[in-house]
C-alpha positions in Angstrom: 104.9 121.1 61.9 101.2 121.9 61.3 98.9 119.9 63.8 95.2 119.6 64.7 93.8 119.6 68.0 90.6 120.4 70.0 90.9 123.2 72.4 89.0 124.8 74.9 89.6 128.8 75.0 90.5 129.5 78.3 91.5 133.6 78.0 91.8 136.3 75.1 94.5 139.0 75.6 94.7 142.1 73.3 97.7 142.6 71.7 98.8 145.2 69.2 96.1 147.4 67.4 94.5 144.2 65.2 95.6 140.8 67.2 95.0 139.0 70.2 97.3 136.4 72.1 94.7 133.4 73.4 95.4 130.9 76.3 93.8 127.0 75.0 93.6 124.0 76.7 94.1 121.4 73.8 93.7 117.6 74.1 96.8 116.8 72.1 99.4 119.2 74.1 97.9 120.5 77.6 98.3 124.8 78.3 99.1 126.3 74.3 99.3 130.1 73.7 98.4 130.6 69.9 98.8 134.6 68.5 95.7 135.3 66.1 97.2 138.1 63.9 94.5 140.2 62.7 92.3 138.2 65.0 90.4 141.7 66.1 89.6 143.1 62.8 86.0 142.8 61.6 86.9 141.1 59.0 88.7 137.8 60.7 86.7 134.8 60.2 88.6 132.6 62.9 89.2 135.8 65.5 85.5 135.3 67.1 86.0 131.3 67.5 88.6 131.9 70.0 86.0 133.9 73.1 86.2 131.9 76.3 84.4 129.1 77.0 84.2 128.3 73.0 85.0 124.9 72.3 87.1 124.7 68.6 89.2 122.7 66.3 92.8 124.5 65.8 95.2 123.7 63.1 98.1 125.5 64.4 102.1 125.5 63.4 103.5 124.1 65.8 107.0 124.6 66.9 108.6 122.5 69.8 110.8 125.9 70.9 108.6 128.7 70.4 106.4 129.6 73.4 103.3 131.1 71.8 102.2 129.3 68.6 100.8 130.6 65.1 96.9 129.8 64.0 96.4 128.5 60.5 92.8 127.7 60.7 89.6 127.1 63.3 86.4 126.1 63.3 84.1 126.1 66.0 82.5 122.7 67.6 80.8 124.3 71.2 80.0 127.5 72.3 78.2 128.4 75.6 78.4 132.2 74.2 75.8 131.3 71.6 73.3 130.7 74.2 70.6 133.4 75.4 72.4 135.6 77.6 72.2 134.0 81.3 74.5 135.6 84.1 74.1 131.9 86.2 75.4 130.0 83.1 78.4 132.4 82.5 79.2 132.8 86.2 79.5 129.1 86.4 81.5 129.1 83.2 84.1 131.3 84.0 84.8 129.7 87.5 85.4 126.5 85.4 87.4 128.0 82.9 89.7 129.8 85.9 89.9 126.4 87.9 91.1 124.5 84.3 93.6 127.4 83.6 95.5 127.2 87.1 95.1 123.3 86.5 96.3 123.2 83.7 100.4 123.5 82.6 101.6 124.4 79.0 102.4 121.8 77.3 102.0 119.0 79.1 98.4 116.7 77.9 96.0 116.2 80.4 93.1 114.4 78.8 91.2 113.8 82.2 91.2 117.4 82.7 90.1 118.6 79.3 87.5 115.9 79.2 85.5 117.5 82.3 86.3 120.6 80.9 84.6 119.7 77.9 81.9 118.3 79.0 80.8 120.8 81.7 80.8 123.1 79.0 78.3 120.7 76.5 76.2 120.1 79.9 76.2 124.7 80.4 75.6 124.8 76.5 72.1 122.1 76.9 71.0 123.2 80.1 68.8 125.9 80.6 68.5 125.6 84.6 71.0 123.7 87.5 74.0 125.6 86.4 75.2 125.2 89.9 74.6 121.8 89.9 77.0 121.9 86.9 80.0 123.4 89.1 79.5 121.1 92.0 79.9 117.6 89.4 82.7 119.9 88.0 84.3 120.2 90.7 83.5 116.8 92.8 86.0 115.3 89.1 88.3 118.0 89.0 89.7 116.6 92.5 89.3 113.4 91.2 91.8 114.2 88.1 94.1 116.1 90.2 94.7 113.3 92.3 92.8 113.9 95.7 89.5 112.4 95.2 87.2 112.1 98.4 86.4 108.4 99.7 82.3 107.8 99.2 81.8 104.6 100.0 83.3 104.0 103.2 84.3 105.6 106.7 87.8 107.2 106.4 88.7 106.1 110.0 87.0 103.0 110.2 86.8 101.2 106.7 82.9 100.6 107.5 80.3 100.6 104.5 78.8 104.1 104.4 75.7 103.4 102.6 74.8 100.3 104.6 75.8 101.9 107.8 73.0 105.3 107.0 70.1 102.6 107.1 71.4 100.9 109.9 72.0 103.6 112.3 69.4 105.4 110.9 71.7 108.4 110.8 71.0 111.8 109.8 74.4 113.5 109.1 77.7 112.3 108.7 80.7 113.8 109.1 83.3 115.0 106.0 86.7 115.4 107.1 88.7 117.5 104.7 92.4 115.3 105.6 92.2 112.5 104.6 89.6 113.5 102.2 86.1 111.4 102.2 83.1 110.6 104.9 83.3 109.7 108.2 80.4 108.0 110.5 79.5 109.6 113.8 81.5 108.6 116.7 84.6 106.8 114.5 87.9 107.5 116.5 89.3 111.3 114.6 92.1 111.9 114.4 94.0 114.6 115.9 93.9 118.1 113.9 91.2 116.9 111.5 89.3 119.1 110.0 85.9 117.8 110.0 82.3 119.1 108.8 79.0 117.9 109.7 76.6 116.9 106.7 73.4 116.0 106.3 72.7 112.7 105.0 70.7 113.9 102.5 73.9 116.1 101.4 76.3 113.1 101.3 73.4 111.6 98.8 73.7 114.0 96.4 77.1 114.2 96.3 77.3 110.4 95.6 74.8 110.4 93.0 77.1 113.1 91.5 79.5 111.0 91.4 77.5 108.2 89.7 76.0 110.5 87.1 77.3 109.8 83.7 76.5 111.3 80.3 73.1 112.1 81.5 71.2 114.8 83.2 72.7 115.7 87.1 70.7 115.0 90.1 68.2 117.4 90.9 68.6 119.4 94.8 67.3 122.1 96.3 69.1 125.2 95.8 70.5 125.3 99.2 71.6 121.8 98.8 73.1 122.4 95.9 74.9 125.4 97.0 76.4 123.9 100.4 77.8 121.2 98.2 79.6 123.8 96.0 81.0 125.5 99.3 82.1 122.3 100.7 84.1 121.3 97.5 85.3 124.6 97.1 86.8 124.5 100.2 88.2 121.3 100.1 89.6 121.6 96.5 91.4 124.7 98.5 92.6 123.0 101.3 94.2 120.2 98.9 95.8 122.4 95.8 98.8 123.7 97.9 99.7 120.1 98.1 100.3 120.3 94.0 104.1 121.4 94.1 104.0 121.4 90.4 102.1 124.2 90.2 103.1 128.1 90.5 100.7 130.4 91.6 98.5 128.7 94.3 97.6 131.2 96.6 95.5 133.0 93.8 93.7 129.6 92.9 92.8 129.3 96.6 91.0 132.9 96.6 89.6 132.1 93.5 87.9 129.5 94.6 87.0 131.0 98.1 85.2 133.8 96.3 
């Protein structure tokens, strides 16, 4: 049957002298691998739609039985490519698009997860500074979709009101404890073989006004701020993905996101 989906490229494969084979993350139908025949040729109007990062409408034909699926038409809706060439903004890009790809399975939908996809790409496309920033609200919903979101409003050990609890105690780091994922206040009884990380207070801010932001502009951070929160998500979403049993191929999302 012929359908029509939006998509996310996610990867572009060469294949035979002309076409390419392209891995999509559509709304509709999760992980879909669509063959563009001809799709390399200079003179294929859909074959530069389908770069990574691009965002696109696809009408494909659709076959429940057939693993990679045939193109009937594109158009393009998004595209971070467009852009002047920044090495930040693509970096941050292709991290994304790896994290959604080992995510992601074929076939089976996952609107939460294209969503965030989507938009971090609109936010990459509009923004012409805070790419980091970009990765680390990114990533703070991308453990949020996958099911292992960390608590930010109260103690993991003792239930207590974080917020409320900063101003009272007048504290000036906190502690993040990777299992069970979320905050912890200094002194709460730990339990055994937690892994724990002292953070600023200033850090745990950010991160909760990440988590607030909506369809506007991210909180703004120093760089260093910015960049511990990206290495303290990364290395939580790594300690938490081997818990995903659904998913092949773990080991190289952990190094991928250790990198």
């Amino acid at each position: 049957m012929i359908v029509k989906t939006r998509a996310v490229v996610l990867r572009d494969i060469k294949y035979r002298d002309q076409s390419k084979i392209c891995l999509l993350l559509t709304r509709e139908y999760g992980q879909v691998s669509v063959i563009l025949k001809g799709g390399r040729s200079a003179k294929s109007r859909t074959g530069p739609l389908f770069s990574p990062g691009n965002v696109i409408d696809a009408v494909l034909y659709k076959k429940g039985n057939r693993d990679i699926q045939l193109l009937s038409d594109a158009s393009l809706v998004l595209s971070p490519l467009s852009e002047s060439p920044d090495l930040e903004r693509f970096s941050v890009l292709y991290r994304v698009l790896d994290l959604v790809r080992y995510a992601s399975t074929h076939e089976e939908k996952n609107v939460p997860l294209f969503t965030i996809a989507h938009s971090a790409i609109w936010r990459l496309c509009h923004s012409e500074r805070n790419f980091q920033t970009i990765l680390a609200w990114f990533l703070l919903r991308l453990v949020s979709v996958l099911g292992f979101a960390p608590s930010l409003d109260r103690c993991v050990f003792s239930d207590n009101d974080l917020v409320s609890s900063i101003e009272e105690m007048k504290l000036g780091e906190l502690l993040f404890v990777h299992d069970p994922g979320g905050f912890a206040l200094p002194g709460s009884a730990v339990h055994p073989g937690a892994a724990i990380q002292r953070v600023p207070a200033s850090r745990y801010r950010f991160i909760r006004a990440l988590a607030t932001t909506g369809n506007g502009h991210c909180p703004d951070a120093p760089p260093d701020e910015v960049s511990a929160v990206c290495g303290l998500l990364q290395e939580y979403c790594s300690r938490h993905l081997d818990r995903m049993p659904h998913r092949k191929h773990l080991d190289i999302v952990s190094r991928l996101i250790s990198a």
